[in-house]
BALOBA-1460 file (C-alpha; in Angstrom, 3 decimals):
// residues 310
<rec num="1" residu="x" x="-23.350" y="-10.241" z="-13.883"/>
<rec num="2" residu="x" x="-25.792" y="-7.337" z="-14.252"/>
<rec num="3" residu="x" x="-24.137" y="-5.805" z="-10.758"/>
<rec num="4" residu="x" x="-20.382" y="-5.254" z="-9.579"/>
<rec num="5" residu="x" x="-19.935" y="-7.790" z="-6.251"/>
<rec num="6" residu="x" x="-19.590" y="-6.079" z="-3.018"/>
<rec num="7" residu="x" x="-16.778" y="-7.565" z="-0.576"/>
<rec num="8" residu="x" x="-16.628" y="-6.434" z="3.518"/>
<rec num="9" residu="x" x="-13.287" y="-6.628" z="4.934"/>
<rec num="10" residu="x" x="-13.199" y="-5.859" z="8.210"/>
<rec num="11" residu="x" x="-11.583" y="-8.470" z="9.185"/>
<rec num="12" residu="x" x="-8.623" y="-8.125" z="6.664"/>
<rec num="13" residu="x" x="-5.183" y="-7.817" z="8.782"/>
<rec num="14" residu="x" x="-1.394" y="-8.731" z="8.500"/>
<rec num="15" residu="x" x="-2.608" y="-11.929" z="9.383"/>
<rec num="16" residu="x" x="-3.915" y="-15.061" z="6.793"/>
<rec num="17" residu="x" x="-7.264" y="-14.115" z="6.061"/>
<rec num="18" residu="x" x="-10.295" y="-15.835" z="6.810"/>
<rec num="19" residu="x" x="-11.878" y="-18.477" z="4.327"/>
<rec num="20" residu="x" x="-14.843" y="-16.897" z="3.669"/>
<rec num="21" residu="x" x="-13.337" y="-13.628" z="2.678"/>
<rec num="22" residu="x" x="-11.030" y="-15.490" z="0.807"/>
<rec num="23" residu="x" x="-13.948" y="-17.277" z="-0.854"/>
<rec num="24" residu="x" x="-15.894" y="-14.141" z="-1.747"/>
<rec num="25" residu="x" x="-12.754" y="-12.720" z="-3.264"/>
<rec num="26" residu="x" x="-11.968" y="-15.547" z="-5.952"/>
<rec num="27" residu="x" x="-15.456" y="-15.696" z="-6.259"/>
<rec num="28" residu="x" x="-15.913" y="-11.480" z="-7.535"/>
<rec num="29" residu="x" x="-12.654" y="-11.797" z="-9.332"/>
<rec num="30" residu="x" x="-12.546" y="-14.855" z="-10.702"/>
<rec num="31" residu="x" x="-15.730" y="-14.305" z="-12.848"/>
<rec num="32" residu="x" x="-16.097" y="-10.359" z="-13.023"/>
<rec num="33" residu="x" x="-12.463" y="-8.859" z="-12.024"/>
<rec num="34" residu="x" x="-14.168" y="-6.287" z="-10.398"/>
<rec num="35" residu="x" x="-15.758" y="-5.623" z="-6.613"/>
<rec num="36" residu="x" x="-16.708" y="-2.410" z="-4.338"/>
<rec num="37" residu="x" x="-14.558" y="-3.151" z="-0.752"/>
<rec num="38" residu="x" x="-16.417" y="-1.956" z="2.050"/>
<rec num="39" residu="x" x="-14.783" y="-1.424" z="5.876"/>
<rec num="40" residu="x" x="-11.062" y="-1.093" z="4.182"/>
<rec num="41" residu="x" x="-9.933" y="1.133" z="6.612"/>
<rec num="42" residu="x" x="-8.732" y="4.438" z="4.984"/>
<rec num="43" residu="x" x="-10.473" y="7.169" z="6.735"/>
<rec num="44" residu="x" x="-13.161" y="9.004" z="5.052"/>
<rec num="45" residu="x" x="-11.964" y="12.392" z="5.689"/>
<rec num="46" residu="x" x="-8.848" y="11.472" z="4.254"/>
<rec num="47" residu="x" x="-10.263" y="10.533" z="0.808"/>
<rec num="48" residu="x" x="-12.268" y="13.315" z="1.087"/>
<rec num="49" residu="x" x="-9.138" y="15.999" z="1.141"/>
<rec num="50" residu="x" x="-7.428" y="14.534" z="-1.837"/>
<rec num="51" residu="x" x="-10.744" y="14.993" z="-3.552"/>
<rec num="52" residu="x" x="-10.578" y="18.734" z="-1.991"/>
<rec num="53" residu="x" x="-6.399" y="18.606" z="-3.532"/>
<rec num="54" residu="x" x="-7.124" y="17.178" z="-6.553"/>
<rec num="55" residu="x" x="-9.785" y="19.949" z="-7.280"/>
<rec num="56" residu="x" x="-7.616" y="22.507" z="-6.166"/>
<rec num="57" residu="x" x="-4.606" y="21.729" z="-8.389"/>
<rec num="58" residu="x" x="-6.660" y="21.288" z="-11.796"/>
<rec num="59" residu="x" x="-8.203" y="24.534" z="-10.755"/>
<rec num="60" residu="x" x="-4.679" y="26.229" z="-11.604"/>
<rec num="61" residu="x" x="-3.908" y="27.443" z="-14.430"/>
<rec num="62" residu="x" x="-3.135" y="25.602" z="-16.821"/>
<rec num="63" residu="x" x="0.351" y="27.668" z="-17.565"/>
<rec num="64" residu="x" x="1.299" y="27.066" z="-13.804"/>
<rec num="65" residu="x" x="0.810" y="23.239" z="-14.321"/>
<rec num="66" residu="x" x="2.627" y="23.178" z="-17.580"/>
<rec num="67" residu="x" x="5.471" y="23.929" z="-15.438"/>
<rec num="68" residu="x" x="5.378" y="20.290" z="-13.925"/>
<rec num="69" residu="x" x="4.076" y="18.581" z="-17.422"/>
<rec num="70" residu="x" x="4.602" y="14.722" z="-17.247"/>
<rec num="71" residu="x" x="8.474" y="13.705" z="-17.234"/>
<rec num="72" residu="x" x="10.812" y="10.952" z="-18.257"/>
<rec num="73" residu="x" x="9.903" y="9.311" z="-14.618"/>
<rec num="74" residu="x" x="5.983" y="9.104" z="-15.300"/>
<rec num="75" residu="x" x="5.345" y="12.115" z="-12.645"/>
<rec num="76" residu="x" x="3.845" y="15.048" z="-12.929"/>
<rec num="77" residu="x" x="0.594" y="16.795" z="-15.061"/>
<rec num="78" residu="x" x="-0.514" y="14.917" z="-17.891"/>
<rec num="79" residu="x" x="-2.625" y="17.603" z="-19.765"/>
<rec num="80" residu="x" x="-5.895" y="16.675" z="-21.958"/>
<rec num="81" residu="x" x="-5.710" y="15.159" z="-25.187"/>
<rec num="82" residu="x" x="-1.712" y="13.955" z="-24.829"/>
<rec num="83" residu="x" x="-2.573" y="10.172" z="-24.034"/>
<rec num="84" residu="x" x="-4.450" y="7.644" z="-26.358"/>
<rec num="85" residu="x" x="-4.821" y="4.144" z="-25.845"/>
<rec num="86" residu="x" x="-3.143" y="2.832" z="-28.976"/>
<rec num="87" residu="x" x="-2.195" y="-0.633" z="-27.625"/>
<rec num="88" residu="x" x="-6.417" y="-0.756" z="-26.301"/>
<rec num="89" residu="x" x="-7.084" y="-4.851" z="-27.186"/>
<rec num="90" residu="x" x="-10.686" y="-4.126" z="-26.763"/>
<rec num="91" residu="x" x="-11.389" y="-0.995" z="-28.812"/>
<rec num="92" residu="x" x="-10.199" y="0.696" z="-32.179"/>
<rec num="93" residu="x" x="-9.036" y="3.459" z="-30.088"/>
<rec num="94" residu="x" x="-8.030" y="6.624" z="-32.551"/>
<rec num="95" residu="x" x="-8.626" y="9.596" z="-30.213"/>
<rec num="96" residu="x" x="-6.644" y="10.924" z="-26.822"/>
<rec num="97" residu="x" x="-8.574" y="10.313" z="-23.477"/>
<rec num="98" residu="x" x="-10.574" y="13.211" z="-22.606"/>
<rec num="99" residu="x" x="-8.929" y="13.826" z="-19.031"/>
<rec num="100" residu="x" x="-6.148" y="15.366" z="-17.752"/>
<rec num="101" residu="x" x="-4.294" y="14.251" z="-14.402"/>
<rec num="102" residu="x" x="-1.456" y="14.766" z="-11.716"/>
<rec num="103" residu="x" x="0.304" y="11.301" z="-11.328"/>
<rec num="104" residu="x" x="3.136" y="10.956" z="-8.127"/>
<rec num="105" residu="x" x="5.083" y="7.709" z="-8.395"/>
<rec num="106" residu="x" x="6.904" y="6.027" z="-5.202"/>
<rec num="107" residu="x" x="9.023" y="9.048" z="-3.935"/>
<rec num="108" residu="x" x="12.500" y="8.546" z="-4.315"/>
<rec num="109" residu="x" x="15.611" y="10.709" z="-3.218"/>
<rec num="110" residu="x" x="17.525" y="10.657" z="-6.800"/>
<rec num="111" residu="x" x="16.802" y="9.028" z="-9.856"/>
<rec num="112" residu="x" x="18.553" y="5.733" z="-10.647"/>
<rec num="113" residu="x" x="19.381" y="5.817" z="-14.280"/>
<rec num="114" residu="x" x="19.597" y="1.653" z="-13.984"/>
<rec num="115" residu="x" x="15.893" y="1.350" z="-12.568"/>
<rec num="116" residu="x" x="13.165" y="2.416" z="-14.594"/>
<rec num="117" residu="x" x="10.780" y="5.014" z="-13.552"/>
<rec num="118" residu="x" x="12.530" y="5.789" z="-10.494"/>
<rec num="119" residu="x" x="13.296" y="9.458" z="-8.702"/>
<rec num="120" residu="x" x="11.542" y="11.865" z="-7.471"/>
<rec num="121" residu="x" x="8.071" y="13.610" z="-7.863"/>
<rec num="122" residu="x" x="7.258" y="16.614" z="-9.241"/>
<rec num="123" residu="x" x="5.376" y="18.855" z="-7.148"/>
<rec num="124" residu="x" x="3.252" y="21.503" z="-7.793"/>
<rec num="125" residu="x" x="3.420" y="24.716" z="-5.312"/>
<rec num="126" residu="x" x="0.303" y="24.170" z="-3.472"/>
<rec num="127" residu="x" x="-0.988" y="24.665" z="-0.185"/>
<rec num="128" residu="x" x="-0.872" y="21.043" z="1.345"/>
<rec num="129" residu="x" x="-0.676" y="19.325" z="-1.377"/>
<rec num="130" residu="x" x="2.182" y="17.415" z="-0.991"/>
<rec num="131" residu="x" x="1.343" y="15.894" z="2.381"/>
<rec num="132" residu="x" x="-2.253" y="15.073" z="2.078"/>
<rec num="133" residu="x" x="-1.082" y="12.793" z="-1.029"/>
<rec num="134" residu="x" x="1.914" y="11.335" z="0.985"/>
<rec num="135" residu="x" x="-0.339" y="10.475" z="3.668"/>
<rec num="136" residu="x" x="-2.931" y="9.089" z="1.302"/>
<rec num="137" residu="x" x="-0.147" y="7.098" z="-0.563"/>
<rec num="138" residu="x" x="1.174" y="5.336" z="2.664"/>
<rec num="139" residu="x" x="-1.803" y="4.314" z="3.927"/>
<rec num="140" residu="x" x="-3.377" y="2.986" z="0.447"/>
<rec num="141" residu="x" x="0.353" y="0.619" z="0.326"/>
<rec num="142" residu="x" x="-0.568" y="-0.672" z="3.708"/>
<rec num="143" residu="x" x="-4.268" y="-1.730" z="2.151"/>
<rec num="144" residu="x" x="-2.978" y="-2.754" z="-1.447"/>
<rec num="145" residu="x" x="-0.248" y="-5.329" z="0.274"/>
<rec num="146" residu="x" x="-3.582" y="-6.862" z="2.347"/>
<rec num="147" residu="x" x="-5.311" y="-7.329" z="-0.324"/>
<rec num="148" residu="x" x="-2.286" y="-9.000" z="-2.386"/>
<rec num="149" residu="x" x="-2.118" y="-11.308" z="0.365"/>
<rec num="150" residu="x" x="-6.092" y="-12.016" z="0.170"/>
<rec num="151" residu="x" x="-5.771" y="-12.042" z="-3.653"/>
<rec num="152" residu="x" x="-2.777" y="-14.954" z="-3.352"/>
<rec num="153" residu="x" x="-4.472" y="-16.839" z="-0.858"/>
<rec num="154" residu="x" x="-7.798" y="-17.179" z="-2.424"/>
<rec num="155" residu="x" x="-6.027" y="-19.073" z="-5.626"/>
<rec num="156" residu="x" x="-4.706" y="-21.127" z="-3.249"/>
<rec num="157" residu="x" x="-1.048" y="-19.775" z="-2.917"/>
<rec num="158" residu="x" x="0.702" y="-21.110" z="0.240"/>
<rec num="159" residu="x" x="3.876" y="-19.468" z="-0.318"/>
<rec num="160" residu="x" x="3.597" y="-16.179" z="0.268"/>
<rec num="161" residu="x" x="7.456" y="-15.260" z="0.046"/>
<rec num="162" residu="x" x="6.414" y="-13.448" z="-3.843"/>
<rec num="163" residu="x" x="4.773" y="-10.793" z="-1.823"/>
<rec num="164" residu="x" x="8.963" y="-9.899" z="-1.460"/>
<rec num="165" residu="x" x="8.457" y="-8.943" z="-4.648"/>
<rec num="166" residu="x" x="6.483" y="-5.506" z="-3.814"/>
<rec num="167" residu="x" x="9.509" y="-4.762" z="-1.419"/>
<rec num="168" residu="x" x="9.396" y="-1.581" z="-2.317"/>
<rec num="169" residu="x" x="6.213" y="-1.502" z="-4.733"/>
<rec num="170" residu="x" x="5.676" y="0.575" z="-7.651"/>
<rec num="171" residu="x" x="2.885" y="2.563" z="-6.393"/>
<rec num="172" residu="x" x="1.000" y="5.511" z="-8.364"/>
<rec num="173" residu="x" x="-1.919" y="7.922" z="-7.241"/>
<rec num="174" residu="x" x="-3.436" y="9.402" z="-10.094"/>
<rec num="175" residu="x" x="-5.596" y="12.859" z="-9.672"/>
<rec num="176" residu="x" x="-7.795" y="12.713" z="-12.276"/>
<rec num="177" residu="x" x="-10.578" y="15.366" z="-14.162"/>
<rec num="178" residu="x" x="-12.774" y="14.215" z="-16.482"/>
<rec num="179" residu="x" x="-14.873" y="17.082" z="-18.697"/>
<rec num="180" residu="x" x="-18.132" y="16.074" z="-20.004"/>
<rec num="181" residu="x" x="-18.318" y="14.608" z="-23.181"/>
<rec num="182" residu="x" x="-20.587" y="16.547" z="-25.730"/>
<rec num="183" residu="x" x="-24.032" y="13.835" z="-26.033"/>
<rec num="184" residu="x" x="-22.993" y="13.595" z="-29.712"/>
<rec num="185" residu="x" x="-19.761" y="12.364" z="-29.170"/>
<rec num="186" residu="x" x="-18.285" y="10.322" z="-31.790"/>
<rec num="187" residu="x" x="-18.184" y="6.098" z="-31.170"/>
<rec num="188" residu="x" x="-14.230" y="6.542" z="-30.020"/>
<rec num="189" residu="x" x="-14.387" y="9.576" z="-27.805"/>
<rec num="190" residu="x" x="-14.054" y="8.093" z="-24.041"/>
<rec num="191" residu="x" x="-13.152" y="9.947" z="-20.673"/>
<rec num="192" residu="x" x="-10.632" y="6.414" z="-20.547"/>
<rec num="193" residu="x" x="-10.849" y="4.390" z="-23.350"/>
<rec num="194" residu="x" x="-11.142" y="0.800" z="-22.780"/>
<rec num="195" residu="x" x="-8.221" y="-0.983" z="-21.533"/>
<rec num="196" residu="x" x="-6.981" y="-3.103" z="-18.619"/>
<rec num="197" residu="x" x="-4.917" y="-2.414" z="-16.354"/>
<rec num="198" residu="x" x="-1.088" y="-2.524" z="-16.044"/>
<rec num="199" residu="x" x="-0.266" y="-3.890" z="-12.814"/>
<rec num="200" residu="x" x="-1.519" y="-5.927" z="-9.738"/>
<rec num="201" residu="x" x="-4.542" y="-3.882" z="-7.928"/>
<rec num="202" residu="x" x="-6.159" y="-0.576" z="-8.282"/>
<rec num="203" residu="x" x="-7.999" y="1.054" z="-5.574"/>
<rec num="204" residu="x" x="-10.332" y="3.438" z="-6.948"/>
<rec num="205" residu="x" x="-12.122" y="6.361" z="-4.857"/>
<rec num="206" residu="x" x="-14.331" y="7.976" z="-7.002"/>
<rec num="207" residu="x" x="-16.879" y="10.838" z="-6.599"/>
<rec num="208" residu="x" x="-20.600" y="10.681" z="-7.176"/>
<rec num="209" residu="x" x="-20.909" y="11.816" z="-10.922"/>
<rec num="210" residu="x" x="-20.703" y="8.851" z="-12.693"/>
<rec num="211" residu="x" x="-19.382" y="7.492" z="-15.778"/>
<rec num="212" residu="x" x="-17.128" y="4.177" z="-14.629"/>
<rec num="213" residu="x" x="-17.924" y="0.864" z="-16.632"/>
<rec num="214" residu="x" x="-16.829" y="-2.499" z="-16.411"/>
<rec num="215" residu="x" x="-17.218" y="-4.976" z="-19.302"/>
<rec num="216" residu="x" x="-19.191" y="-8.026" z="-18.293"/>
<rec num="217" residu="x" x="-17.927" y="-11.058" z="-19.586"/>
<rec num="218" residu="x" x="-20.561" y="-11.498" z="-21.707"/>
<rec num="219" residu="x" x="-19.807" y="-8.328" z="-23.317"/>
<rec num="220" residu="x" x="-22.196" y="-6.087" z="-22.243"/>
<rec num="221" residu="x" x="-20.919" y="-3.252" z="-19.943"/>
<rec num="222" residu="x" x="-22.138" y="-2.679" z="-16.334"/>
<rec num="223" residu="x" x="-22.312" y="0.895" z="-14.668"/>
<rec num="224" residu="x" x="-20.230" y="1.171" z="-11.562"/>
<rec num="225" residu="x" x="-21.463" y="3.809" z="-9.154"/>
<rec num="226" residu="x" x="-20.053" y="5.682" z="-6.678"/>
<rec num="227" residu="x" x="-21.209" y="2.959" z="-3.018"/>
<rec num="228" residu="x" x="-20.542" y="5.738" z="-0.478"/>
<rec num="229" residu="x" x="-17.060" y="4.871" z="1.732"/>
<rec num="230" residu="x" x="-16.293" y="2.078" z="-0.948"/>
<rec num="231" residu="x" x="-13.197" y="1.492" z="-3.549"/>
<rec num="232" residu="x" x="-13.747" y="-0.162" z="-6.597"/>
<rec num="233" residu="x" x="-11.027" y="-2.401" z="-6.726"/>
<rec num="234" residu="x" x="-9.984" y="-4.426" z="-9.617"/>
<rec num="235" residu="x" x="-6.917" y="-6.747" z="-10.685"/>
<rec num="236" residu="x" x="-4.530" y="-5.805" z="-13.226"/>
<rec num="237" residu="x" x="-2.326" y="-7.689" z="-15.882"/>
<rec num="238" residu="x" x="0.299" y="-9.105" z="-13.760"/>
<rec num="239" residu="x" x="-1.786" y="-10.495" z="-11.183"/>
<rec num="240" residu="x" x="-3.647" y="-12.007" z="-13.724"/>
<rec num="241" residu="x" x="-0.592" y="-13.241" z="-15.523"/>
<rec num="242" residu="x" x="0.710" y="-14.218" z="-11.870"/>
<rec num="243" residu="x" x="-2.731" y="-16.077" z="-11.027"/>
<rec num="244" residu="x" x="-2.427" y="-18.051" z="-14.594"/>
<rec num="245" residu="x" x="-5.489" y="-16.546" z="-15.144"/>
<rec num="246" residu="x" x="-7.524" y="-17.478" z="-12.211"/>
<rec num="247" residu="x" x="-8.143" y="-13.898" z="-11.369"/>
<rec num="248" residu="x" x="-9.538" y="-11.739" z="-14.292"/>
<rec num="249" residu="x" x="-8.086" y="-8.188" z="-15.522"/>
<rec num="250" residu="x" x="-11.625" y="-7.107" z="-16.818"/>
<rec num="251" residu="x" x="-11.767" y="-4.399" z="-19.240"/>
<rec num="252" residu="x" x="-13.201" y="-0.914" z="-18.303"/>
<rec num="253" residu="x" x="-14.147" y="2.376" z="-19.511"/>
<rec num="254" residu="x" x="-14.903" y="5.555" z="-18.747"/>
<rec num="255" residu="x" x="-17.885" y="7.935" z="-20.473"/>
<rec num="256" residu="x" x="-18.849" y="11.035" z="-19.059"/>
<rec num="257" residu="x" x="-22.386" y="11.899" z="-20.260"/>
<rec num="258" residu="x" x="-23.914" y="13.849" z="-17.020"/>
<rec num="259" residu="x" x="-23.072" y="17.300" z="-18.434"/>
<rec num="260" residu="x" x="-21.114" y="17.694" z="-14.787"/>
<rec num="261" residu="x" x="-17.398" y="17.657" z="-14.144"/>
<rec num="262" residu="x" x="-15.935" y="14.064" z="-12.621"/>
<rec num="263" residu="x" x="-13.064" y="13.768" z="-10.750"/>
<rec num="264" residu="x" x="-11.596" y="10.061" z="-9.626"/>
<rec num="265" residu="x" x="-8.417" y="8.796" z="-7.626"/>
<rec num="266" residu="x" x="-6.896" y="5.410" z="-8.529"/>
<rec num="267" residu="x" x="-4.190" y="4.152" z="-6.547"/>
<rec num="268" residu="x" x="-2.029" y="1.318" z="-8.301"/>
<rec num="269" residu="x" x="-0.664" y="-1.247" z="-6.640"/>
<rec num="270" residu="x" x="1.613" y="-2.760" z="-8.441"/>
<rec num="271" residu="x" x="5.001" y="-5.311" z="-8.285"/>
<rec num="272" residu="x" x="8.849" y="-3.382" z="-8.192"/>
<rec num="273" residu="x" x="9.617" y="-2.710" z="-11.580"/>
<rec num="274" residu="x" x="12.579" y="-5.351" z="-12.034"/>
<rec num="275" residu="x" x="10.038" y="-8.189" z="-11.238"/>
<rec num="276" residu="x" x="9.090" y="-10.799" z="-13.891"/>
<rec num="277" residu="x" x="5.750" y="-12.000" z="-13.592"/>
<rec num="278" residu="x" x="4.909" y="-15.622" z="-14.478"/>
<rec num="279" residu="x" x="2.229" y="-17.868" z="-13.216"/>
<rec num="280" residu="x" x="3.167" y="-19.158" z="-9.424"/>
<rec num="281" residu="x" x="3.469" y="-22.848" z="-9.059"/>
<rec num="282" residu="x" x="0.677" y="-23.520" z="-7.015"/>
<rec num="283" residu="x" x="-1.745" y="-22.674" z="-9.833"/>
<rec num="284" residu="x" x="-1.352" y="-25.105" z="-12.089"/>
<rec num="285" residu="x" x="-0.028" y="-25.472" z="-15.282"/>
<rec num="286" residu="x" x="1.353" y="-22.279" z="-16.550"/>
<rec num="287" residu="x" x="-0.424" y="-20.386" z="-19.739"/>
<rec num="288" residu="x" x="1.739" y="-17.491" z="-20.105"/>
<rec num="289" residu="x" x="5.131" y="-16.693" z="-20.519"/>
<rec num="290" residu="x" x="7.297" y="-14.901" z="-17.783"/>
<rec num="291" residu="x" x="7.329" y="-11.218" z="-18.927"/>
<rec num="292" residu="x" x="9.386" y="-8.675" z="-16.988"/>
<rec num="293" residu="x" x="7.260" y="-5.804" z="-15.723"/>
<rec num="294" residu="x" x="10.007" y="-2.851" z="-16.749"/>
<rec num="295" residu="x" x="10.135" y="-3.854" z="-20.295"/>
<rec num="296" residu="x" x="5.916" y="-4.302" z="-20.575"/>
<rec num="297" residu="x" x="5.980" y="-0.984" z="-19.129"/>
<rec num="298" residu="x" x="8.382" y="1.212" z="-21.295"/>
<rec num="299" residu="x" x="6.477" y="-0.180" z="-23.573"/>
<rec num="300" residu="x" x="2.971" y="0.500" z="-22.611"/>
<rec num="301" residu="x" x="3.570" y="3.864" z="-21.619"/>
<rec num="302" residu="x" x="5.938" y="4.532" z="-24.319"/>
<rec num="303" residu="x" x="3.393" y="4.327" z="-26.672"/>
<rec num="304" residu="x" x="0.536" y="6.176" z="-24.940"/>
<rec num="305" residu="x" x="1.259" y="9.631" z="-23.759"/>
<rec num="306" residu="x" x="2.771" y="12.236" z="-25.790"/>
<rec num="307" residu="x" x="5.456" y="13.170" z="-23.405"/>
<rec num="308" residu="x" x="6.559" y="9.358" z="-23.134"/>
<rec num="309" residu="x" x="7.349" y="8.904" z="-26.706"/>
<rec num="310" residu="x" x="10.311" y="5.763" z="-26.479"/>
């Protein structure tokens, strides 16, 4: 595929969703793992003030968002150079991520010291911050449970009762900045190095800079520009692992070379923590082993940012 698949779904509801658009789904995922959604419903102006937020809180010093620096619970400002990709199975990955971000997590009241990653955000003291995200957040959980549903359903999955298992989902919305890269930059200095992705979707609103790439899976690596009122949208380890592979978690990148300042906001999607993800009956044989989604995280994230060290 020299070009990333591009998917209308105005027709996606609460309901079963049509065959076609359950056919062009397997179809982009199934052999690339990656597709721009078109018609998803999120409104534009919404996207475009947690753009406006996101600008507005890395423009703050970066003393002020020390003072929320990432936490035990996987919220808060995760500062440049403080995560590297040391578990990358797709790169010799020896340098951090040149990016910083503000990550918010599923807001809970108090944290449960039994449930991983659970609790409360960290919040920085910003002008409508808080509530533009919140908004954001809601609606994107509305879209990413959809598009489970389309994503189960186009393997063939008639039993739909595992969608329980994002009852309540682990959800993230990442606000992140992306320098440029110097034009000389050394063979392992990425924006994001590559990697896959944790979890079960991400929804990705990006701006217009550039610098997104998805590995084609005949290696080469395909540029992913910004298609005006689109997400990129790609599948994630456990919905591969829950597919039995029939749905691809495609390696991507990020390398900022236009000399400009990028700014992106993925939205993960992703099953509650305590699930164990194995291949559903209905698609066939199983090739992996259950694996519960806590313990791949603590690991994962153990081992990549500073603040997270086990």
């Amino acid at each position: 595929m020299k070009h990333i698949p591009v998917i209308e779904l105005s027709r996606l509801n609460d309901t079963i969703p049509p065959r076609p658009l359950q056919k062009a789904f397997f179809e982009a995922y199934h052999n690339l793992g990656f597709a721009y959604i078109l018609n998803h419903g999120i409104s534009s102006d919404l996207v475009a003030s947690v753009f406006d937020a996101s600008r507005r809180f890395h423009a703050l010093p970066l003393e002020v968002k020390m003072t929320i620096a990432l936490d035990h619970k996987h919220r808060g400002y995760i500062a440049i150079d403080t995560s590297t990709d040391v578990n990358s199975k797709i790169a010799n990955v020896s340098k951090p991520n040149q990016s910083a971000s503000f990550m918010m997590m599923r807001e809970d009241v108090t944290e449960d010291k039994s449930l991983y990653l659970s609790g409360p955000n960290q919040w920085p003291d910003l002008d409508n911050f808080r509530p533009i995200l919140e908004d954001y957040a809601k609606e994107m959980t509305v879209l990413g449970r959809r598009l489970m549903r389309l994503a189960l359903c186009s393997v063939g999955v008639k039993d739909l009762s595992v969608l329980s298992a994002f009852d309540p989902a682990t959800i993230w919305l990442r606000l992140l900045h992306y320098p440029p890269v110097p034009q000389n930059r050394p063979p392992d200095l990425y924006g994001s190095a590559p990697h896959t992705d944790f979890g079960a979707l991400t929804l990705l609103a990006q701006d217009d800079v550039g610098g997104l790439q998805v590995q084609n899976p005949d290696g080469p690596w395909v540029d992913a520009p910004i298609v005006q009122n689109s997400f990129v949208v790609n599948v994630g380890d456990m919905l591969h692992r829950m597919t039995n592979g029939l749905l691809k978690s495609t390696p991507h990148r990020v390398i900022n070379r236009s000399g400009k300042e990028r700014y992106s906001c993925p939205f993960f999607f992703d099953p509650h923590v305590s699930y164990t993800a194995a291949p559903l009956p209905e698609t066939g044989d199983p090739v992996f082993e259950p694996l519960n989604f806590a313990e791949f995280l603590r690991h994962e994230l153990g081992s990549t940012y500073k603040q997270q060290k086990p």
